[in-house]
mmJSON file of the N, C-alpha and C atoms, coordinates in Angstrom:
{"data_MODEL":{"atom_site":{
"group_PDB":["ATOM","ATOM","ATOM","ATOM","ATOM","ATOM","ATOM","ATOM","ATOM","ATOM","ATOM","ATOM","ATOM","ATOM","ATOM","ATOM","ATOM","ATOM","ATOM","ATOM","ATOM","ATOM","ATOM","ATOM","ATOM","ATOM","ATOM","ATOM","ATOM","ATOM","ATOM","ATOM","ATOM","ATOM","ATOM","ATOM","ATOM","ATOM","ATOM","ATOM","ATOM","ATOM","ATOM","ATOM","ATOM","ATOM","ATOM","ATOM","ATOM","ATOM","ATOM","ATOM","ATOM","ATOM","ATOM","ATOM","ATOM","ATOM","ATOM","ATOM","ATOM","ATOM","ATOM","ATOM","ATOM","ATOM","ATOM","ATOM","ATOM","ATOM","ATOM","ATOM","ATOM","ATOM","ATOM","ATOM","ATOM","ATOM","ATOM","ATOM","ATOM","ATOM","ATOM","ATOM","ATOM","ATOM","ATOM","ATOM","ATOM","ATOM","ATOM","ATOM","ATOM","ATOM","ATOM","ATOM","ATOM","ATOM","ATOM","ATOM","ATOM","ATOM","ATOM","ATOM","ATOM","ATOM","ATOM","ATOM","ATOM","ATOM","ATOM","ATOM","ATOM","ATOM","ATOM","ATOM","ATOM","ATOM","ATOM","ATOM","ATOM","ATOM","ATOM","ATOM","ATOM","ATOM","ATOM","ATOM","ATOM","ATOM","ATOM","ATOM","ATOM","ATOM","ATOM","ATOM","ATOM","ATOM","ATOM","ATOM","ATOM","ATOM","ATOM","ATOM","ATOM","ATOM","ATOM","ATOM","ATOM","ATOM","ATOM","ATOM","ATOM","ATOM","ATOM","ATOM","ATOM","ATOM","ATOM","ATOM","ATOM","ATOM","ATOM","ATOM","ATOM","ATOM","ATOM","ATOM","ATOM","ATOM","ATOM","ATOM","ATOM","ATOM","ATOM","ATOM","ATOM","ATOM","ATOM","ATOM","ATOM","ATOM","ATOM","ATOM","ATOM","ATOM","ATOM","ATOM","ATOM","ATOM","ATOM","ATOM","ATOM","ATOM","ATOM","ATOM","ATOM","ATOM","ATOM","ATOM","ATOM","ATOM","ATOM","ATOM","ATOM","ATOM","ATOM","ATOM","ATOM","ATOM","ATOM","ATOM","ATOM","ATOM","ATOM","ATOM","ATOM","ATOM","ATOM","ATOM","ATOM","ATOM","ATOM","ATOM","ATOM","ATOM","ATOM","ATOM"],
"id":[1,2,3,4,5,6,7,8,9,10,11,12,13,14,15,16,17,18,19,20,21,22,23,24,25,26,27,28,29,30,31,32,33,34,35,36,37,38,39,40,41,42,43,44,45,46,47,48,49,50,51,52,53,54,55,56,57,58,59,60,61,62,63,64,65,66,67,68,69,70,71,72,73,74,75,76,77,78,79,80,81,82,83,84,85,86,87,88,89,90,91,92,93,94,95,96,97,98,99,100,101,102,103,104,105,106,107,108,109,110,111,112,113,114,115,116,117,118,119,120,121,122,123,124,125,126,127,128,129,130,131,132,133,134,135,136,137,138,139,140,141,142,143,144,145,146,147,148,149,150,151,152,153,154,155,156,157,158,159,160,161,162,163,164,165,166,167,168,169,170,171,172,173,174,175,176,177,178,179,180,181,182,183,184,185,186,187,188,189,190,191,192,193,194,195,196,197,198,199,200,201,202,203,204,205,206,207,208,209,210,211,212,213,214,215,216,217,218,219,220,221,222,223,224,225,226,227,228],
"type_symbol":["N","C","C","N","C","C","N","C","C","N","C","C","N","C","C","N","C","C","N","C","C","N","C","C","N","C","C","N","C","C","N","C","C","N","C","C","N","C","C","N","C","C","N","C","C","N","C","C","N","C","C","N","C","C","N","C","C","N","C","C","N","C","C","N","C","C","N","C","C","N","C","C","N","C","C","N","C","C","N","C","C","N","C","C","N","C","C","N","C","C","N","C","C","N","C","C","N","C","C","N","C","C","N","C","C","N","C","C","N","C","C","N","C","C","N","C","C","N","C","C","N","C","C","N","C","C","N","C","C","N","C","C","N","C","C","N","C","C","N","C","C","N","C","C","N","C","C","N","C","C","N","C","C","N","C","C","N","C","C","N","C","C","N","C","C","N","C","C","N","C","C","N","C","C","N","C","C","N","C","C","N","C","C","N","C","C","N","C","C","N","C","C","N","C","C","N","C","C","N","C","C","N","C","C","N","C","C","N","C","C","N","C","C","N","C","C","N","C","C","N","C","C","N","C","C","N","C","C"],
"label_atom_id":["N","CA","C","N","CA","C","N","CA","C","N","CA","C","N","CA","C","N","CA","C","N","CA","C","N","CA","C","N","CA","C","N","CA","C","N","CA","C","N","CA","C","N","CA","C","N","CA","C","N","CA","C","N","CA","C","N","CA","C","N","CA","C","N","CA","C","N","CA","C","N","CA","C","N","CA","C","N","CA","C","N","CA","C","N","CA","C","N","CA","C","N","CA","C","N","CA","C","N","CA","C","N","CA","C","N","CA","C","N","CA","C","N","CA","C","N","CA","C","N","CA","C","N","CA","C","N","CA","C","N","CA","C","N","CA","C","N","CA","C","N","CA","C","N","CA","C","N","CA","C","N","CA","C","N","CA","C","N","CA","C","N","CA","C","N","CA","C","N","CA","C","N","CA","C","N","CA","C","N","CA","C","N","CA","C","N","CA","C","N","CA","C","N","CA","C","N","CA","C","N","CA","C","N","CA","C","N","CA","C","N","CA","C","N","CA","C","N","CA","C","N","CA","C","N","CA","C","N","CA","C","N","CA","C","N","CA","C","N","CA","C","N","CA","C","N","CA","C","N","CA","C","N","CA","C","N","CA","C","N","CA","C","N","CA","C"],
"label_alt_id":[null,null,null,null,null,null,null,null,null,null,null,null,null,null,null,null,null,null,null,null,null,null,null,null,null,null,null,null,null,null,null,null,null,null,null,null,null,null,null,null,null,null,null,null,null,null,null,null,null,null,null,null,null,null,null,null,null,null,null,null,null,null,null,null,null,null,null,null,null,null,null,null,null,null,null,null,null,null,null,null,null,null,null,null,null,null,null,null,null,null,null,null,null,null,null,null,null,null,null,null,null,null,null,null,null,null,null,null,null,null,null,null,null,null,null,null,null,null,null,null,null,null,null,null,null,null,null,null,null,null,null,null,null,null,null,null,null,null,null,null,null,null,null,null,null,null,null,null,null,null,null,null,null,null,null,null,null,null,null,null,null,null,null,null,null,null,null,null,null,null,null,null,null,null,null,null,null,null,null,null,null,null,null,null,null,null,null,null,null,null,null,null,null,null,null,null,null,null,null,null,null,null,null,null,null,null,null,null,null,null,null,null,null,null,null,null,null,null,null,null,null,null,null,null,null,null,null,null],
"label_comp_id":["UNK","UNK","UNK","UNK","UNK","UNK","UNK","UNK","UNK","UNK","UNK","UNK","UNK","UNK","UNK","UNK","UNK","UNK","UNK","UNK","UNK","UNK","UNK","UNK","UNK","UNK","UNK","UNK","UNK","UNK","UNK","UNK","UNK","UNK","UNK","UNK","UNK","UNK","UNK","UNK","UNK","UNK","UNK","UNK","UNK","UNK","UNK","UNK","UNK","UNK","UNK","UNK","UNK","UNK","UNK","UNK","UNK","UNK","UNK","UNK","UNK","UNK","UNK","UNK","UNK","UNK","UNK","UNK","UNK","UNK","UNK","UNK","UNK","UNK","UNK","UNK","UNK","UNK","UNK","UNK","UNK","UNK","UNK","UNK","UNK","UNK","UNK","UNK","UNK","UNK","UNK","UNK","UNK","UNK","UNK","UNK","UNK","UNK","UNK","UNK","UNK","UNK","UNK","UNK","UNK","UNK","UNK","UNK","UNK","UNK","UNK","UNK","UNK","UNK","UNK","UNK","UNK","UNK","UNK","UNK","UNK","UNK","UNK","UNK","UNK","UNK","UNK","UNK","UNK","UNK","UNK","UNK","UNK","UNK","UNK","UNK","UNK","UNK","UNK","UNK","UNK","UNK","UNK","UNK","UNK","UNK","UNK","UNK","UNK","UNK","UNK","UNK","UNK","UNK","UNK","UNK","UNK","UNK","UNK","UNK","UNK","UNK","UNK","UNK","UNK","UNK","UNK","UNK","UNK","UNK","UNK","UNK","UNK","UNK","UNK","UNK","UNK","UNK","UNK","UNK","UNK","UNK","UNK","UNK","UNK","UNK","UNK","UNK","UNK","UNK","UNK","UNK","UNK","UNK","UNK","UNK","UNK","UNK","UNK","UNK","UNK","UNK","UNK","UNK","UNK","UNK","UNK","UNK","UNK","UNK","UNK","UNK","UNK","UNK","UNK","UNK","UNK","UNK","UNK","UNK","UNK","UNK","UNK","UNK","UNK","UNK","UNK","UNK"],
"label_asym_id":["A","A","A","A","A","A","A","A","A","A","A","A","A","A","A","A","A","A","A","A","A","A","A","A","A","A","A","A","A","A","A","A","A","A","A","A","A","A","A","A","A","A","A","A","A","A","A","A","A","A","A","A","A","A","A","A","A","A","A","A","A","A","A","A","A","A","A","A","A","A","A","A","A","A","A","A","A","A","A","A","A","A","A","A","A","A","A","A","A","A","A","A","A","A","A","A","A","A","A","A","A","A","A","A","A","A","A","A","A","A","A","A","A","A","A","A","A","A","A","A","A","A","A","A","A","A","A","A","A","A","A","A","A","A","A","A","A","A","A","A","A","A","A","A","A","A","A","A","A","A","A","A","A","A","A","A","A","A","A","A","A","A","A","A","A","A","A","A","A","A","A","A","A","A","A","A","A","A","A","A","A","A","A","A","A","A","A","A","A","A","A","A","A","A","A","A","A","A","A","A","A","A","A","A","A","A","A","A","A","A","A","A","A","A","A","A","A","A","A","A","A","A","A","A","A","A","A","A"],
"label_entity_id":["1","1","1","1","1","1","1","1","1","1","1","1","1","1","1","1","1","1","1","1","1","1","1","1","1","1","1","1","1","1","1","1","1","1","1","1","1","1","1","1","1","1","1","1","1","1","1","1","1","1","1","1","1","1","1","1","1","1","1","1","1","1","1","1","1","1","1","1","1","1","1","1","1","1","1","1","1","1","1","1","1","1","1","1","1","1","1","1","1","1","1","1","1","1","1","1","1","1","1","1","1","1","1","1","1","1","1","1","1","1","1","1","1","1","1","1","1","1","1","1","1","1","1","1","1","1","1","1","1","1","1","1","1","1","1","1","1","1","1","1","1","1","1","1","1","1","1","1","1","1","1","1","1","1","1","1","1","1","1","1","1","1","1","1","1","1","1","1","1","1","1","1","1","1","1","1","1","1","1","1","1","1","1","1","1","1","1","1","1","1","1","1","1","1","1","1","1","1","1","1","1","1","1","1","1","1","1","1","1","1","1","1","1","1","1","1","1","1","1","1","1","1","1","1","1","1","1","1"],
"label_seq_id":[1,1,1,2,2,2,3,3,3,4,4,4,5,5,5,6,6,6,7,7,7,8,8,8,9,9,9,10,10,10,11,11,11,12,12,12,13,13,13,14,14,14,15,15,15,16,16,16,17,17,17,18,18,18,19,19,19,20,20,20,21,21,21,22,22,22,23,23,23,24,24,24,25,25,25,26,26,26,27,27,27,28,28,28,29,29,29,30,30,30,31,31,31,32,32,32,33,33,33,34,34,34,35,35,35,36,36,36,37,37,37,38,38,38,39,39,39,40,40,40,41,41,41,42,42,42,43,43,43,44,44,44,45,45,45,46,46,46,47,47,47,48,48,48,49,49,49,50,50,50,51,51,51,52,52,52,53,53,53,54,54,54,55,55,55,56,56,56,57,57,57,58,58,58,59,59,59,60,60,60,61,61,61,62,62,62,63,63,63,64,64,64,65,65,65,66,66,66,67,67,67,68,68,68,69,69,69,70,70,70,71,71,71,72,72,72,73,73,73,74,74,74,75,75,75,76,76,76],
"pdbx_PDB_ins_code":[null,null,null,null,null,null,null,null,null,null,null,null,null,null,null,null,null,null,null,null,null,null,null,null,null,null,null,null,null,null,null,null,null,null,null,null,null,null,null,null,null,null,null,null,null,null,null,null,null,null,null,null,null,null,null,null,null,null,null,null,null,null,null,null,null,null,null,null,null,null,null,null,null,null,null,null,null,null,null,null,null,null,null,null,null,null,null,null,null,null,null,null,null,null,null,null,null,null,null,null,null,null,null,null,null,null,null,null,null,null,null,null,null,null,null,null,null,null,null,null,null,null,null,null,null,null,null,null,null,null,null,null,null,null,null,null,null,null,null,null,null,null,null,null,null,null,null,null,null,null,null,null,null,null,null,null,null,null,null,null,null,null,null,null,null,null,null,null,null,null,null,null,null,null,null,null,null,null,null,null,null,null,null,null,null,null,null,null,null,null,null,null,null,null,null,null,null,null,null,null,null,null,null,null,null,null,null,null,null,null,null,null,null,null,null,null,null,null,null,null,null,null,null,null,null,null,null,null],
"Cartn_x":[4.127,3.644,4.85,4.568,5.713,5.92,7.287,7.05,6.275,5.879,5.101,5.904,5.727,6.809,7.172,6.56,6.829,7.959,7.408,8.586,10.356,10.154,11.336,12.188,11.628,11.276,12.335,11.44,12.154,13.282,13.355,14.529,15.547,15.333,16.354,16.992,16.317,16.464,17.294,16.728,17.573,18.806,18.824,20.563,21.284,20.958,21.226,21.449,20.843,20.839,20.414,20.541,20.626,18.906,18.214,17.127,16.438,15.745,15.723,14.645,14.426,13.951,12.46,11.977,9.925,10.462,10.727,10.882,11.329,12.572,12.849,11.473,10.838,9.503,8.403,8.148,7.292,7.816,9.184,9.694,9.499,9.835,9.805,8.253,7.148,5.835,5.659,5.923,5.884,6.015,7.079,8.29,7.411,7.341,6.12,4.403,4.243,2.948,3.238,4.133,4.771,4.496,5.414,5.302,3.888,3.596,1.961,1.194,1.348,0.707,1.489,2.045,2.896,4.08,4.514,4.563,5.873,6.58,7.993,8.861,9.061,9.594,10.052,8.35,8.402,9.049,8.471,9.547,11.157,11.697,13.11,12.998,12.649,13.228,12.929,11.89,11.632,11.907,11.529,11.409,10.458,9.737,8.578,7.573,8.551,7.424,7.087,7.611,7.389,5.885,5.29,4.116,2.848,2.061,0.516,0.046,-0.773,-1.272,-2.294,-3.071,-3.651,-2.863,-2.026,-0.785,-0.308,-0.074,0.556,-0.464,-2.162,-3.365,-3.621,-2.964,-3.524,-2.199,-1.019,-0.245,-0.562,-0.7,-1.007,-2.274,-3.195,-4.304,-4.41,-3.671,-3.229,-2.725,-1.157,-1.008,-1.393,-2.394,-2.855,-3.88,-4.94,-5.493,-4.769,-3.594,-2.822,-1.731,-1.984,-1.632,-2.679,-4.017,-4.843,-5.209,-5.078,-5.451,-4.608,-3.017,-1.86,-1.942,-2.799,-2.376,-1.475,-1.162,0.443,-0.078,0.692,0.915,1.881,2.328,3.485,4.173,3.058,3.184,2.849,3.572,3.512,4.369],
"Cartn_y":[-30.569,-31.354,-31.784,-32.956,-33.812,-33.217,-33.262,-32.711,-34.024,-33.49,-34.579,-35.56,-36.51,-37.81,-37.169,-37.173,-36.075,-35.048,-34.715,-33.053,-33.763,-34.338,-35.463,-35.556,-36.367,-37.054,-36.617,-35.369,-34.48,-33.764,-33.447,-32.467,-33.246,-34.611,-35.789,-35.89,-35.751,-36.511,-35.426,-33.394,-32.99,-32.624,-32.868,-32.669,-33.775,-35.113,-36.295,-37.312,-37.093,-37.794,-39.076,-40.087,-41.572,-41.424,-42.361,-42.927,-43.804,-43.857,-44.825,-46.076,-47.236,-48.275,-47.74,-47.128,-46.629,-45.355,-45.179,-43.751,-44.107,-45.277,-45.787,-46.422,-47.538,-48.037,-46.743,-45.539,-44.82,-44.315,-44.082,-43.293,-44.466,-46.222,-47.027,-46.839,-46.547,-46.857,-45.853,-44.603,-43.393,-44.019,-44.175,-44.031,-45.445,-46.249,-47.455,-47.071,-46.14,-45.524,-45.047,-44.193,-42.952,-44.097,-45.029,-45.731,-46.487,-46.878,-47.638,-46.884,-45.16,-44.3,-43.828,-44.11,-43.528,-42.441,-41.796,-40.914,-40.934,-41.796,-41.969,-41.418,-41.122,-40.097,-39.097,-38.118,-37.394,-37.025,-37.824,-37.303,-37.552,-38.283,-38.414,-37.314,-36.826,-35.504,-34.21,-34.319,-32.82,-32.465,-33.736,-33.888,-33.468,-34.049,-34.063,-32.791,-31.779,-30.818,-30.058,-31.27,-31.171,-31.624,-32.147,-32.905,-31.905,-31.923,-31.262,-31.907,-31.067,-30.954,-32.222,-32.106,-33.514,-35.099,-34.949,-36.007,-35.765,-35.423,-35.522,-36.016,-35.494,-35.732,-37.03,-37.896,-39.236,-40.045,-39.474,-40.602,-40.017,-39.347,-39.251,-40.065,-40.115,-40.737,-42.453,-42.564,-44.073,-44.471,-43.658,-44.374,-43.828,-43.262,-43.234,-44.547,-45.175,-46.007,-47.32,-47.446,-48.511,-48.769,-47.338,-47.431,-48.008,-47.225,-47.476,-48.928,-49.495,-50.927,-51.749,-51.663,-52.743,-52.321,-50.976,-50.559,-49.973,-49.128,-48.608,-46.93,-46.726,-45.371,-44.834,-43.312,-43.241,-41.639,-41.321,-40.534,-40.798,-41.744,-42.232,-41.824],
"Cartn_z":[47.609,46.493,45.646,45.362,44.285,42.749,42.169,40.814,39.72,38.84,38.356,37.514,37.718,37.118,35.947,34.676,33.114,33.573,34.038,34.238,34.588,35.591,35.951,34.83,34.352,33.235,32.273,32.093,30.517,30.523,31.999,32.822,32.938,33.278,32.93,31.628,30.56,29.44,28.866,28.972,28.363,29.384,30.533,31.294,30.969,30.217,29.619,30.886,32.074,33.278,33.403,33.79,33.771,33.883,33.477,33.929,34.671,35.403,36.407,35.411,36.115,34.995,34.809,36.115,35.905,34.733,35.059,33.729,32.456,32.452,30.667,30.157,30.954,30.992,30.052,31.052,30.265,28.946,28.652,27.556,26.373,26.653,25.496,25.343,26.025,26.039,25.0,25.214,24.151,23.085,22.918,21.477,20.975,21.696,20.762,20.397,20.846,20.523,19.648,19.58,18.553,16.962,17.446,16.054,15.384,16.504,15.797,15.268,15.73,15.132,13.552,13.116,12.244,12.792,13.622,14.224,14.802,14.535,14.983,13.797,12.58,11.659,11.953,12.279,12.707,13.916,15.011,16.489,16.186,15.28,15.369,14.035,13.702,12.368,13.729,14.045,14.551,16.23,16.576,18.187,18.688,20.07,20.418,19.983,20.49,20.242,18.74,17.814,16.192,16.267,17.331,16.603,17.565,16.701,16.502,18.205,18.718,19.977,19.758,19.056,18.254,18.5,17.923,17.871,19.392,19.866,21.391,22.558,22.281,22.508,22.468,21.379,21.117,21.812,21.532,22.675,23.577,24.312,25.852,26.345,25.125,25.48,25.575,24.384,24.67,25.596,26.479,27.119,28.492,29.079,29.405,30.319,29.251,28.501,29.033,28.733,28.593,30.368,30.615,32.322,33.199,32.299,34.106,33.561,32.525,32.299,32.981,33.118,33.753,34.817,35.394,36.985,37.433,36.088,36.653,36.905,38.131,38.423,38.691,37.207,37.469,38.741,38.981,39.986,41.498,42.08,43.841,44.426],
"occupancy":[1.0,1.0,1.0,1.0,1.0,1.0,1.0,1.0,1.0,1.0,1.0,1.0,1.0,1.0,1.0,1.0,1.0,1.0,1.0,1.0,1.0,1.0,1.0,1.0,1.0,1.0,1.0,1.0,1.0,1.0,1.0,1.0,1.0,1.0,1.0,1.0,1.0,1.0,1.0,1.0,1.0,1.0,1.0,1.0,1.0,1.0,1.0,1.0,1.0,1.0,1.0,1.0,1.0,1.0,1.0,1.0,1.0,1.0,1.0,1.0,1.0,1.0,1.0,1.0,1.0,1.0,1.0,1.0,1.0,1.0,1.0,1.0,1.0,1.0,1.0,1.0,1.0,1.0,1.0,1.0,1.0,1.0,1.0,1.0,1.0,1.0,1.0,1.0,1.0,1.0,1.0,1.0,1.0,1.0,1.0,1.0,1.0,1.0,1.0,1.0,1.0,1.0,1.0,1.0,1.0,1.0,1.0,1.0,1.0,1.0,1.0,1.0,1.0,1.0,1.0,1.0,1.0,1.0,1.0,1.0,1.0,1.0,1.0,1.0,1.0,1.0,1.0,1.0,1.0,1.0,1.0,1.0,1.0,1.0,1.0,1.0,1.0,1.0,1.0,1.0,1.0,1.0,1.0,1.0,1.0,1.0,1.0,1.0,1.0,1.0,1.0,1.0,1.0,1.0,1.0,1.0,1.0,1.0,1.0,1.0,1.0,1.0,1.0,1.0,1.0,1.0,1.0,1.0,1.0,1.0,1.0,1.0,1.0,1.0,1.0,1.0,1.0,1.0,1.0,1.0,1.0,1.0,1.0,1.0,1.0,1.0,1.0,1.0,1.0,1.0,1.0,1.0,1.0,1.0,1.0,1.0,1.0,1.0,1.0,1.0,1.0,1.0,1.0,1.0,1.0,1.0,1.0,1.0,1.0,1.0,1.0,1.0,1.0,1.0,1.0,1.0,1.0,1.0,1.0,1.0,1.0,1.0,1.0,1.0,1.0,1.0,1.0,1.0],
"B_iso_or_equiv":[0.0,0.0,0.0,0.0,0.0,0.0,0.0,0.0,0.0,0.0,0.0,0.0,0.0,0.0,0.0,0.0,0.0,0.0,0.0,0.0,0.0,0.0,0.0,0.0,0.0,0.0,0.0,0.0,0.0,0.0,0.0,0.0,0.0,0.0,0.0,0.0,0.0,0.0,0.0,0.0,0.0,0.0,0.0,0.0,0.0,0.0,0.0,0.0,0.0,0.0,0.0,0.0,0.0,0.0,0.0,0.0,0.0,0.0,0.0,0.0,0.0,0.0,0.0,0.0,0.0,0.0,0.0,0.0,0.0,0.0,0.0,0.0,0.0,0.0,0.0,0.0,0.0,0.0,0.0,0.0,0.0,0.0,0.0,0.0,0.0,0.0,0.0,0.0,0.0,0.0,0.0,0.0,0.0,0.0,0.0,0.0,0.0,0.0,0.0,0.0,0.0,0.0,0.0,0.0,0.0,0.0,0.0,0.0,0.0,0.0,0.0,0.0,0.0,0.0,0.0,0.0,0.0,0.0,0.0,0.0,0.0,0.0,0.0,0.0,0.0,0.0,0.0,0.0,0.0,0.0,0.0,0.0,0.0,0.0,0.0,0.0,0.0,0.0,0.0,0.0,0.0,0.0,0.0,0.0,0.0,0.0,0.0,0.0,0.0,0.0,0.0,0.0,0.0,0.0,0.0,0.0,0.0,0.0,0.0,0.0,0.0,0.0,0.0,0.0,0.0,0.0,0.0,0.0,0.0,0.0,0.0,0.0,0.0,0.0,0.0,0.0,0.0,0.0,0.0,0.0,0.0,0.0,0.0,0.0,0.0,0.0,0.0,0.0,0.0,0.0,0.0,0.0,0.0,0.0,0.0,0.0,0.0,0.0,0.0,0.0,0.0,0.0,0.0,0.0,0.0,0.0,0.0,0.0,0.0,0.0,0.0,0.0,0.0,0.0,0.0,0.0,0.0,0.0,0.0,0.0,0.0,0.0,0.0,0.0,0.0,0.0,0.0,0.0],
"pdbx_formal_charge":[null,null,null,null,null,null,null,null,null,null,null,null,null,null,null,null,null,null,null,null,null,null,null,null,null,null,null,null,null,null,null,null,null,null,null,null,null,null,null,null,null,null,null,null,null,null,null,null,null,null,null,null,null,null,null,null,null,null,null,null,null,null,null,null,null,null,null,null,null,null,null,null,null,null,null,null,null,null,null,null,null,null,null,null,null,null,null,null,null,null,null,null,null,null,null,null,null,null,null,null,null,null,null,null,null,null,null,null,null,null,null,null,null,null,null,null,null,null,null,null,null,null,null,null,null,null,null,null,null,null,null,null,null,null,null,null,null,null,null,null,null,null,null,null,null,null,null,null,null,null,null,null,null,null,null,null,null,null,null,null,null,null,null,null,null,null,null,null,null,null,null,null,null,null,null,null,null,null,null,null,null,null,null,null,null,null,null,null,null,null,null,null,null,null,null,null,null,null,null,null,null,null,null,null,null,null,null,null,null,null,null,null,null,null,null,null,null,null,null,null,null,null,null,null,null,null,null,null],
"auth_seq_id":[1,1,1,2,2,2,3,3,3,4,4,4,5,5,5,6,6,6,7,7,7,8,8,8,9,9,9,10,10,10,11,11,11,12,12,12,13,13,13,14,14,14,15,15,15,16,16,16,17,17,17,18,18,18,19,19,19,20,20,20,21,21,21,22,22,22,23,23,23,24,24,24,25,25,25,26,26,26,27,27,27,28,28,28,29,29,29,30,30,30,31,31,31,32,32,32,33,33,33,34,34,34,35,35,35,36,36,36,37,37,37,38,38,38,39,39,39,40,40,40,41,41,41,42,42,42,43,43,43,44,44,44,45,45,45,46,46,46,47,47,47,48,48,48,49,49,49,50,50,50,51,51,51,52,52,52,53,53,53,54,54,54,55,55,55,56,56,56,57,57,57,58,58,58,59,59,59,60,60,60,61,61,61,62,62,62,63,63,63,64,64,64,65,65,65,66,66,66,67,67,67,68,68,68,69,69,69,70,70,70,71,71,71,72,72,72,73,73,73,74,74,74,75,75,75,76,76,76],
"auth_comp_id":["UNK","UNK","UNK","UNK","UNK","UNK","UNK","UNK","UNK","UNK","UNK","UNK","UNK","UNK","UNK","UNK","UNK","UNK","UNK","UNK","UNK","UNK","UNK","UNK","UNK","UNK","UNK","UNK","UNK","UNK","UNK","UNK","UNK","UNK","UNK","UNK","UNK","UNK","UNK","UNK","UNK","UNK","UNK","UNK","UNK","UNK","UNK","UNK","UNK","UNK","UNK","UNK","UNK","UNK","UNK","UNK","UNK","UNK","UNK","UNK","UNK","UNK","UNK","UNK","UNK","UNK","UNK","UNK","UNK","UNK","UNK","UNK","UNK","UNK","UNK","UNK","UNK","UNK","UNK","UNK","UNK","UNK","UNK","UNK","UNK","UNK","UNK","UNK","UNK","UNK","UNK","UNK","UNK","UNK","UNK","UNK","UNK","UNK","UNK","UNK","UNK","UNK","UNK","UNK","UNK","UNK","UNK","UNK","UNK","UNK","UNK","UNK","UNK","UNK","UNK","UNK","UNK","UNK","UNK","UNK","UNK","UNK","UNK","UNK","UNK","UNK","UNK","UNK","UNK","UNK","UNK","UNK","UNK","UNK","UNK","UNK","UNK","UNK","UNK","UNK","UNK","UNK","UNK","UNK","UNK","UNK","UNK","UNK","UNK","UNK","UNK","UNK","UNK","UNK","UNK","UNK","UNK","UNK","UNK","UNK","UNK","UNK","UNK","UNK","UNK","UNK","UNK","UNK","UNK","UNK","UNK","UNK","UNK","UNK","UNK","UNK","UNK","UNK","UNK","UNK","UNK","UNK","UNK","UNK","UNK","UNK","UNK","UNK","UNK","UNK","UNK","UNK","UNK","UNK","UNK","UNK","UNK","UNK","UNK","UNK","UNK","UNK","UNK","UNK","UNK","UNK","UNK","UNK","UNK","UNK","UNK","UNK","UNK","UNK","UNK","UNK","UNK","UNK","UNK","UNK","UNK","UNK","UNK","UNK","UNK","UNK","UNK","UNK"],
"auth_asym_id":["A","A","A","A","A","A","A","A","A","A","A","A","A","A","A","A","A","A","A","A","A","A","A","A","A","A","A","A","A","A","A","A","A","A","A","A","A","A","A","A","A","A","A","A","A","A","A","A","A","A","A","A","A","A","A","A","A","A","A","A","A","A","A","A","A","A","A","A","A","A","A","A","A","A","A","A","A","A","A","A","A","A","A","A","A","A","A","A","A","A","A","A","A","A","A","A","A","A","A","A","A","A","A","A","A","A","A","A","A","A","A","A","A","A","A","A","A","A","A","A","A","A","A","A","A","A","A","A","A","A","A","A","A","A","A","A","A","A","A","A","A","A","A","A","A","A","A","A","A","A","A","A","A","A","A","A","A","A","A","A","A","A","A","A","A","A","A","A","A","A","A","A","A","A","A","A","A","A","A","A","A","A","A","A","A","A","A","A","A","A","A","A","A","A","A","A","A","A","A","A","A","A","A","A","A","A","A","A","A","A","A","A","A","A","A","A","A","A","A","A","A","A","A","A","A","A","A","A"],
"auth_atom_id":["N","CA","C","N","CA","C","N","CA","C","N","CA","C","N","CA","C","N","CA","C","N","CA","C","N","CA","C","N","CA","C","N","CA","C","N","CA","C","N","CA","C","N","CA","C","N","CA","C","N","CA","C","N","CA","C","N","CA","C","N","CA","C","N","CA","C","N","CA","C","N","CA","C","N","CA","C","N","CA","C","N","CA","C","N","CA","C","N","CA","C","N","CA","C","N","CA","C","N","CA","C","N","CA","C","N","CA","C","N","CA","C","N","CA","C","N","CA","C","N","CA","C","N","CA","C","N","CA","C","N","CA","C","N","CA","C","N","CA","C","N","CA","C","N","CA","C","N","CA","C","N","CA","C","N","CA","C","N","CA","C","N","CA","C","N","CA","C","N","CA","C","N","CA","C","N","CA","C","N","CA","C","N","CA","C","N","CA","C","N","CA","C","N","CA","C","N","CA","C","N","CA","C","N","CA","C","N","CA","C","N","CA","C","N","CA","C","N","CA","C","N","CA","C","N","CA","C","N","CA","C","N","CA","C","N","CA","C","N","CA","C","N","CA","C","N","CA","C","N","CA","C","N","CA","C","N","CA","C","N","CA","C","N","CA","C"],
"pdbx_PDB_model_num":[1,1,1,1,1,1,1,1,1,1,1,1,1,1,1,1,1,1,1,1,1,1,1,1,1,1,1,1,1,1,1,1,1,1,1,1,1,1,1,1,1,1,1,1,1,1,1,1,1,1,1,1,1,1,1,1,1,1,1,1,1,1,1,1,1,1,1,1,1,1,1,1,1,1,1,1,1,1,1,1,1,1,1,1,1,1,1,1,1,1,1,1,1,1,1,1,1,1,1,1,1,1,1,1,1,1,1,1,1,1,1,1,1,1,1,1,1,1,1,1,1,1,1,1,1,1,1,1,1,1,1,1,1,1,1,1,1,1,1,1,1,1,1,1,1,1,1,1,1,1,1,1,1,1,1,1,1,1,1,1,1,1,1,1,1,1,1,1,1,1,1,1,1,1,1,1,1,1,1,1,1,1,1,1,1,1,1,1,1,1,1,1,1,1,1,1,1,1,1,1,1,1,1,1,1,1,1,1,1,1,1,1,1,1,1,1,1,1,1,1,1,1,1,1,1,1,1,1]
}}}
């Protein structure tokens, strides 16, 4: 079984490892949710796991939402 795209992802981001373009793609998708929600402050003062399971609940859910609508799948 494949590791799950996220995990990739994060394991990338903190060994500071290049990103490939499907993975910068999901991270700007975040970080623009982050903000429409108010919620970008916060992730740049505290970092992700500053924010309430709630708050992590609703971007995940958005983009979510906003994948299976364009058809994107980021685990193939």
């Amino acid at each position: 079984m494949a590791t799950p795209f996220k995990k990739v992802v994060k394991a990338k981001l903190k060994s500071k490892k290049e990103l490939t373009p499907k993975e910068k793609e999901r991270e700007k998708l975040k970080y623009e949710i982050a903000e429409e929600l108010g919620l970008l402050d916060k992730v740049k003062k505290y970092g992700w796991s500053g924010l309430t399971a709630e708050e992590t609940g609703r971007i995940g859910g958005i983009m979510t939402k906003l994948n299976k609508d364009a058809g994107r799948k980021w685990n193939e």
